[in-house]
LUMVEX-551741 format. One record per residue (C-alpha): residue in one letter; y, z, x. Coordinates in nm, 4 decimals. Layout:
N
NODE   res          y          z          x
NODE     A          Y          Z          X
...
# end
This chain:
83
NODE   res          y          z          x
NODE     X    -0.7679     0.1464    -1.0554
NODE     X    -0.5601     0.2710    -0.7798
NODE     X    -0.2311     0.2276    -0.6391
NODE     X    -0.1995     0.2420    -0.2720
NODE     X    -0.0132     0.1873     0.0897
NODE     X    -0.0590     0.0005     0.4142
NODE     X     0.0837     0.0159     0.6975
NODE     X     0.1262    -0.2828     0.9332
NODE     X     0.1059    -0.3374     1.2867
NODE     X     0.4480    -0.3813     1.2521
NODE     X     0.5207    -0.0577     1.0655
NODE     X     0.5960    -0.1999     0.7646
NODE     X     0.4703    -0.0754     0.4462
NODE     X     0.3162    -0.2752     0.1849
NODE     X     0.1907    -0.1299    -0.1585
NODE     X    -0.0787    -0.2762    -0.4038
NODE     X    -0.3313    -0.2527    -0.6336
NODE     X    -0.7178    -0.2835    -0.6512
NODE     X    -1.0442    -0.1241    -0.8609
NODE     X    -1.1906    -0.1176    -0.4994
NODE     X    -1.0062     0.0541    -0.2009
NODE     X    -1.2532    -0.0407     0.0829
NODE     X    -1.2880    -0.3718    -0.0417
NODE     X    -0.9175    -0.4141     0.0021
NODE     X    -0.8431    -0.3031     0.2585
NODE     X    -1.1105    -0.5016     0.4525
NODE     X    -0.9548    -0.8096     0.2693
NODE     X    -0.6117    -0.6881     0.3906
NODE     X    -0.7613    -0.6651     0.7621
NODE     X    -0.9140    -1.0331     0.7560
NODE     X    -0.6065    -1.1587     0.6491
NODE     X    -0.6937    -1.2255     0.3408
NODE     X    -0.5340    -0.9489     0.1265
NODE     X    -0.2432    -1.2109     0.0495
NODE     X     0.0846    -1.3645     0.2804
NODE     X     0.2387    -1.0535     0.3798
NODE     X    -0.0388    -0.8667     0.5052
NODE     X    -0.1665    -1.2100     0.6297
NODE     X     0.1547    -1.2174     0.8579
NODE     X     0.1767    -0.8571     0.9580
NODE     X    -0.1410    -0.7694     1.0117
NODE     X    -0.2701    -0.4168     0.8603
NODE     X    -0.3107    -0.1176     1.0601
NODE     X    -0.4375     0.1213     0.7830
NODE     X    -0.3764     0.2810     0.4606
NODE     X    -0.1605     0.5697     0.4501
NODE     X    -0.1968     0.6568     0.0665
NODE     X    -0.3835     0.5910    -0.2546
NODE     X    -0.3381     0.6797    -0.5981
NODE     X    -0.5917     0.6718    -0.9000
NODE     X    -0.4792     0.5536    -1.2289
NODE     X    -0.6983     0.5490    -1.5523
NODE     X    -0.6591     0.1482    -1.6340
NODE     X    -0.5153    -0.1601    -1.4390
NODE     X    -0.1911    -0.1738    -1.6455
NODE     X    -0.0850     0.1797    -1.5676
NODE     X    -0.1463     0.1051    -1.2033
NODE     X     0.0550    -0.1972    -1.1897
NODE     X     0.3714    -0.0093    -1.3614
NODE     X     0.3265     0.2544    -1.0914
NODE     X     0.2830    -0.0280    -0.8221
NODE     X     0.6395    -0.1961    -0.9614
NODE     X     0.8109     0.1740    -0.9551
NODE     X     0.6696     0.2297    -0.6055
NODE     X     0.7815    -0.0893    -0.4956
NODE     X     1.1552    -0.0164    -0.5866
NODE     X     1.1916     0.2668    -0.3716
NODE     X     1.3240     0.2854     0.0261
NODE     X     1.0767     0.3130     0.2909
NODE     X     1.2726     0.6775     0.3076
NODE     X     1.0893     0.7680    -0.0362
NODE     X     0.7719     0.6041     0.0102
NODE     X     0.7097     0.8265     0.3292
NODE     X     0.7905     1.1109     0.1465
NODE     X     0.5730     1.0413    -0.0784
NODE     X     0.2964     0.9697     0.1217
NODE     X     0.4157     1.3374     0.2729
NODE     X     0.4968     1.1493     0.6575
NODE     X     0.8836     1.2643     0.7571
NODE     X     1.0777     0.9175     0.7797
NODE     X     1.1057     0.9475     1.1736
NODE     X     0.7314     0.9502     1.2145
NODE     X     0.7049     0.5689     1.1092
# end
């Protein structure tokens, strides 16, 4: 499983989960990834993040999720001005 970010046209960031990152991020890009991507449209994905089982991802998704776009960048290893 792996944890990962988009980035929409917009420049927000959305994070998620998925046992198949092409598959979902092609999803994403037809607009049918789910409502938020649906409305912002995805540019790409900036990140992912392998985890060894679907619940372990999902508990790293929810942390991720917390956190300021400041921290998610950062993570990703983009400075916060670049986005």
């Amino acid at each position: 499983w792996y944890v990962y970010i988009l980035e929409c046209k917009n420049k927000d960031l959305y994070t998620g989960i998925t046992n198949d990152l092409e598959r979902r991020l092609k999803e994403h890009q037809r607009g049918k990834g789910g409502k938020f991507t649906k409305s912002f449209k995805v540019d790409k994905m900036l990140f992912s993040e392998p985890h060894p089982n679907k619940s372990q991802a999902a508990k790293r998704e929810s942390q991720i999720k917390r956190w300021s776009r400041e921290k998610k960048l950062r993570l990703i290893g983009l400075p916060p001005k670049s986005c």
